[in-house]
N, C-alpha and C positions, 0 to 999 in steps of 0.2 A: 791442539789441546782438545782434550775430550769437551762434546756440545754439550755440557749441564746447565751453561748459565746462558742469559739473553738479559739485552739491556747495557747499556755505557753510565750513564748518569743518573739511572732508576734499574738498578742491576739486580736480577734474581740469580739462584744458582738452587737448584734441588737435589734431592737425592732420597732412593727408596724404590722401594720394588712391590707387587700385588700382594704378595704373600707373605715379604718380609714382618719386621715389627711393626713399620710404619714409613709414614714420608715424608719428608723435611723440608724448609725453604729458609734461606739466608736470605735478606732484601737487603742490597745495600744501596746508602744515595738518597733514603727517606728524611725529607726535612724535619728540625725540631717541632713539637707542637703540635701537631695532626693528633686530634681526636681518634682512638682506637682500645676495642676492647675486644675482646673473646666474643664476648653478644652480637658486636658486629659482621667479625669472621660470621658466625654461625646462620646467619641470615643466605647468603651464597653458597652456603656449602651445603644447608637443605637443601636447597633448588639441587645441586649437584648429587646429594646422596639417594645411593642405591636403594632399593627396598618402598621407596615412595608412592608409588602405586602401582597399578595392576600392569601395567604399561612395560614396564622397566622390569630390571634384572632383582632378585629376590635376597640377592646378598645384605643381610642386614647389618649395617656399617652407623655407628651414631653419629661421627665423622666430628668429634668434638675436639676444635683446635685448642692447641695450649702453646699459648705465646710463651716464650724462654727467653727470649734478650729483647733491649730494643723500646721497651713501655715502659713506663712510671708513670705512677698515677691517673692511669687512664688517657696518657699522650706521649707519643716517640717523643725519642729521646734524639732522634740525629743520630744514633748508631746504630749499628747492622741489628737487623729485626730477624729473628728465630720463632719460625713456628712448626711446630710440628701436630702431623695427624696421625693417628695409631691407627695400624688392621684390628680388627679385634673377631671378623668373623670368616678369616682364612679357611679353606675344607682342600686345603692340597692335595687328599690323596684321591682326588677328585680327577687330578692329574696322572694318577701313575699309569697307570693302562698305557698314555698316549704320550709317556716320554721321550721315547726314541721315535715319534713319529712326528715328521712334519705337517701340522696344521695349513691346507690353505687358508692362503690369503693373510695367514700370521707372519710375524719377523721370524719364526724359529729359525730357518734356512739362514736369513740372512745375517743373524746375530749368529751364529754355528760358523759362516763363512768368513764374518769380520773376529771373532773373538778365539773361535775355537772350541766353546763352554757356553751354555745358558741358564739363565734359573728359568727349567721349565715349567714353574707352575704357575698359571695365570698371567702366562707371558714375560713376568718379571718387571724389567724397565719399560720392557712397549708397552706393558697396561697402560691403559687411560687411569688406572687407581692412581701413577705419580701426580695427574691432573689435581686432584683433591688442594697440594700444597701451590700450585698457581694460580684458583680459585679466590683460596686465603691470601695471597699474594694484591690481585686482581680486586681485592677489598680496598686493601690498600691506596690501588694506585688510582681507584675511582673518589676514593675521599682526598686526596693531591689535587685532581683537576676538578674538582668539584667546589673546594678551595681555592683554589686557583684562578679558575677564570669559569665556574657556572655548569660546568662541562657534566656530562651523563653521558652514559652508553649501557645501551637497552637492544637484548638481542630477541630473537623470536623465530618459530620454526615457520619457513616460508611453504614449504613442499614436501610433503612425503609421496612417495613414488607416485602416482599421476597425479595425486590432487594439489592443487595447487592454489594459497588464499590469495585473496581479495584484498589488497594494501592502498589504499589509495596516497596513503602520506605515512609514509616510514616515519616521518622525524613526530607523529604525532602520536604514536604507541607509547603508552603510557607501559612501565612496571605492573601498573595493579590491571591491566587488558590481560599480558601475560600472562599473568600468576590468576586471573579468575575468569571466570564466565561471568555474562551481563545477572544470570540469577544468582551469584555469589558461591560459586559449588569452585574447588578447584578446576583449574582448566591445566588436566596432566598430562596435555600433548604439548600448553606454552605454543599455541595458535591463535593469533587475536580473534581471526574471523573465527566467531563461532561454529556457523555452518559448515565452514571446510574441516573443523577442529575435532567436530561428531564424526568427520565422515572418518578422517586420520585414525584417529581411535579407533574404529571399527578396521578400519584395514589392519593396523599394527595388531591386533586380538585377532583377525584369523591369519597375518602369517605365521603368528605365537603356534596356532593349533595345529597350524601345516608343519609345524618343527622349521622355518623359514623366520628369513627378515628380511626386510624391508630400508632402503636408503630415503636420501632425503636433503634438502639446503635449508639451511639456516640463515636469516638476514640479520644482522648488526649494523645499529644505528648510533652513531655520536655526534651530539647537540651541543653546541655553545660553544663546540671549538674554534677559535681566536685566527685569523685569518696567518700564516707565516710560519706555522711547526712543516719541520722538516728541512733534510737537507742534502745537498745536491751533492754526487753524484751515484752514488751506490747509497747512502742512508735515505734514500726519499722515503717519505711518509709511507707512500704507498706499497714501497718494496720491504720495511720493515713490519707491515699489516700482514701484507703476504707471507712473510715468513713466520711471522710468529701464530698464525691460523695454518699453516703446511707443518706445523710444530705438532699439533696435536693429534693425536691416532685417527687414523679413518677419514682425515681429510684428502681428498681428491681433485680437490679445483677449488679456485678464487677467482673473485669476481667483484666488481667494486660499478658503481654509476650504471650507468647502460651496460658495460663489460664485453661479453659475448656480441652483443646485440649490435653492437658499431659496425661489424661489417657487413649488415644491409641497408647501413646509414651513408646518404653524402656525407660532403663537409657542411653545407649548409644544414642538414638536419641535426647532425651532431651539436654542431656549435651552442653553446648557453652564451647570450647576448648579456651582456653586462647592463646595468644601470645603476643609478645613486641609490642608496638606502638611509633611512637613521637605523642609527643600532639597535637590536631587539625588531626590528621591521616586519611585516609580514614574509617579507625569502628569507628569514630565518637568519640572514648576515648576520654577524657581529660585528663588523665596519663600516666603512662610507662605502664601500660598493658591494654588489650583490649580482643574484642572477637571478631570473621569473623560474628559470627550470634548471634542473641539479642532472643532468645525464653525467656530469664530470662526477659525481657521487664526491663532492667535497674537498678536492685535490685535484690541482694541475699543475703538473710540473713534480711531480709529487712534493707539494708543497700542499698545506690546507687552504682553503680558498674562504674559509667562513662559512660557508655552506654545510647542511647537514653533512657528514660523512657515513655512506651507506656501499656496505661490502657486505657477500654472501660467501659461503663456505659451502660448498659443494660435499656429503658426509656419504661415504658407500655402507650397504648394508653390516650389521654382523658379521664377523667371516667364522664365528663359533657357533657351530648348529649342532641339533642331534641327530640330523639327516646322516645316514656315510655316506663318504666320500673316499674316492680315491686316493691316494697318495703313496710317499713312499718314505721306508725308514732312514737313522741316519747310516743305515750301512748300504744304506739305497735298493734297499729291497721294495718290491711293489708290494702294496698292502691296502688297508680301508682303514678309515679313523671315524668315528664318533666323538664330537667332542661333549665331554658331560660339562656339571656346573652348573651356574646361573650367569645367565648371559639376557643381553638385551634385543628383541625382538626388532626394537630401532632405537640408535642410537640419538637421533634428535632431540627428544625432550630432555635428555641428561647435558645435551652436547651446548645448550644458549649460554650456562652460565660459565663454563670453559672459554667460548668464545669471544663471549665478554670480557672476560679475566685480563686476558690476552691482549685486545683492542686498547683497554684499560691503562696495560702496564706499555705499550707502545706511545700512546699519548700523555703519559707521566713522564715519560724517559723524555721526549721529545720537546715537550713543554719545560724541562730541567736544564736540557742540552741551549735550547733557546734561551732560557732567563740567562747561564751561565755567560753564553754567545756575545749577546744583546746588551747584557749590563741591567736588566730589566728587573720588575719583577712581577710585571703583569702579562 
């Protein structure tokens, strides 16, 4: 079956393109009674929309969701939720120059090779613009486990090409760290540490002048989740995290607790020693047991452990410059491409509240699939 939807028990399904009219999302699986309005969406999908600052891509998008099914009175209904986000500030023929030409580092080739046909402008399905209705999705599934069992996930940009912040406690970044600086000014890199967040900025403004971008990881943090989602053997937690961060454009690697870093670990350094907790504790548990240190990043087994859950998304630069580049056409002729538009210098500061979305609606689904499992409803 074509990949559009993600999810069993908290199930999306999208549909839309960069240029088309707009992009759509079906939710199904959302309980009755959840609290949701338009004002909600739109809180997430600022973070998300284009045009924000000086930083990002110039495409001016209001990005105003309109809920179609699914609310009443200001709370689900239990039935399939419809939202839809409109383009409104499309420039296609922005695209015609470089129709017949394969963009690196874009799907053009490989949607030509699986399809046959593409909608070349602005990528089409592989824009990150389809992200907009998983975002509004991602609203959703964060007000479930929020209700549910206390639960938050809070993303932040960990690294842009060398620099790298300063985190001492993942699970302690606050939303308003993110979204401001300590003097109250937007912070439109979404870097806690201030210091590395000046520096970021600066670099993403001269690879802009160099016509270049710039890559970068992004870390997601989720609190309060209840020791037991997940499930064994191909749904583990952690392989569903994975895929649905490998889901979104421009993702190049995951990484979760220690990750990479395990193998210059023994076993003895790796291991997180177990001990009692009360709940709410200082490890952050949510059960009688806990750990002093989280290198398992909240999942073992891929199971949730109580422990914070901290996974990073590894994000490669733009692959749409104004630099040329070689390539070739689709009759396979060697040729140079410029790609014009409005493109983003680095993709990170747009890229947290995607990732969150995402994390969001894997711990909604997960948490649904367990209450159903369990007979539970905690």
């Amino acid at each position: 079956m074509p990949g559009n939807s993600f999810g069993q028990a908290f199930r999306i399904t999208t549909a839309g393109e960069s240029h088309g009219p707009g992009n759509v999302v079906i939710i199904d699986g959302c309980p009755p009674g959840i609290p949701l309005t338009v004002e909600d969406l739109q809180v997430d999908l600022a973070r998300r929309r284009p045009g924000q600052s000086r930083i990002v891509t110039q495409r001016d998008e209001a990005d105003e969701p309109e809920i179609l099914a699914g609310v009443f009175e200001g709370r689900t209904t239990g039935t399939s939720i419809a939202i839809l986000v409109r383009n409104a500030d499309q420039k296609s023929k922005d695209y015609d120059d470089i129709k017949n030409k394969y963009r690196p580092g874009h799907a053009d080739y490989t949607y030509d090779a699986k399809y046959g046909r593409r909608d070349y402008r602005g990528g089409g399905r592989s824009s990150a613009r389809e992200t907009t209705v998983r975002v509004a999705a991602g609203v959703v599934a964060k007000r479930i486990i929020a209700e549910a069992f206390g639960g938050r996930v809070v993303g932040y940009v960990k690294q842009v090409g060398d620099i790298v912040a300063t985190i001492d406690d993942p699970a302690s970044i606050t939303l308003d760290a993110v979204e401001r600086l300590p003097d109250g000014e937007p912070n439109i890199v979404r870097c806690p540490d201030p210091v590395r967040a000046a520096e970021m900025v600066e670099l993403i403004e001269r690879m802009r002048k160099a016509q270049d971008s710039i890559g970068g990881i992004a870390e997601i943090v989720a609190t309060g989740v209840p020791p037991g989602l997940g499930e064994p053997v191909f749904d583990k937690l952690k392989a569903d995290i994975g895929k649905a961060l490998f889901s979104l454009p421009a993702v190049l690697g995951v990484e979760y607790g220690t990750g990479f870093g395990v193998a210059r670990l023994r076993g003895s350094e790796n291991n997180d020693v177990f001990v009692a907790t009360s709940s709410g504790g200082a490890s952050h548990a949510t059960g009688t047991v806990g750990t002093p240190t989280n290198r398992h990043g909240g999942m073992l087994g891929g199971i949730s452990s109580g422990m914070p859950i901290v996974v990073r998304a590894a994000v490669k630069p733009t692959s749409s410059l104004p630099l040329e580049q070689p390539t070739v056409t689709t009759a396979l002729e060697p040729t140079t491409i410029r790609t014009k538009g409005r493109h983003d210098p680095c993709l990170l500061p747009r890229f947290v509240p995607m990732a969150e979305a995402m994390v969001a609606i894997v711990l909604a689904d997960h948490y649904l699939r367990h209450r159903g499992q369990t007979m539970t409803h905690g």
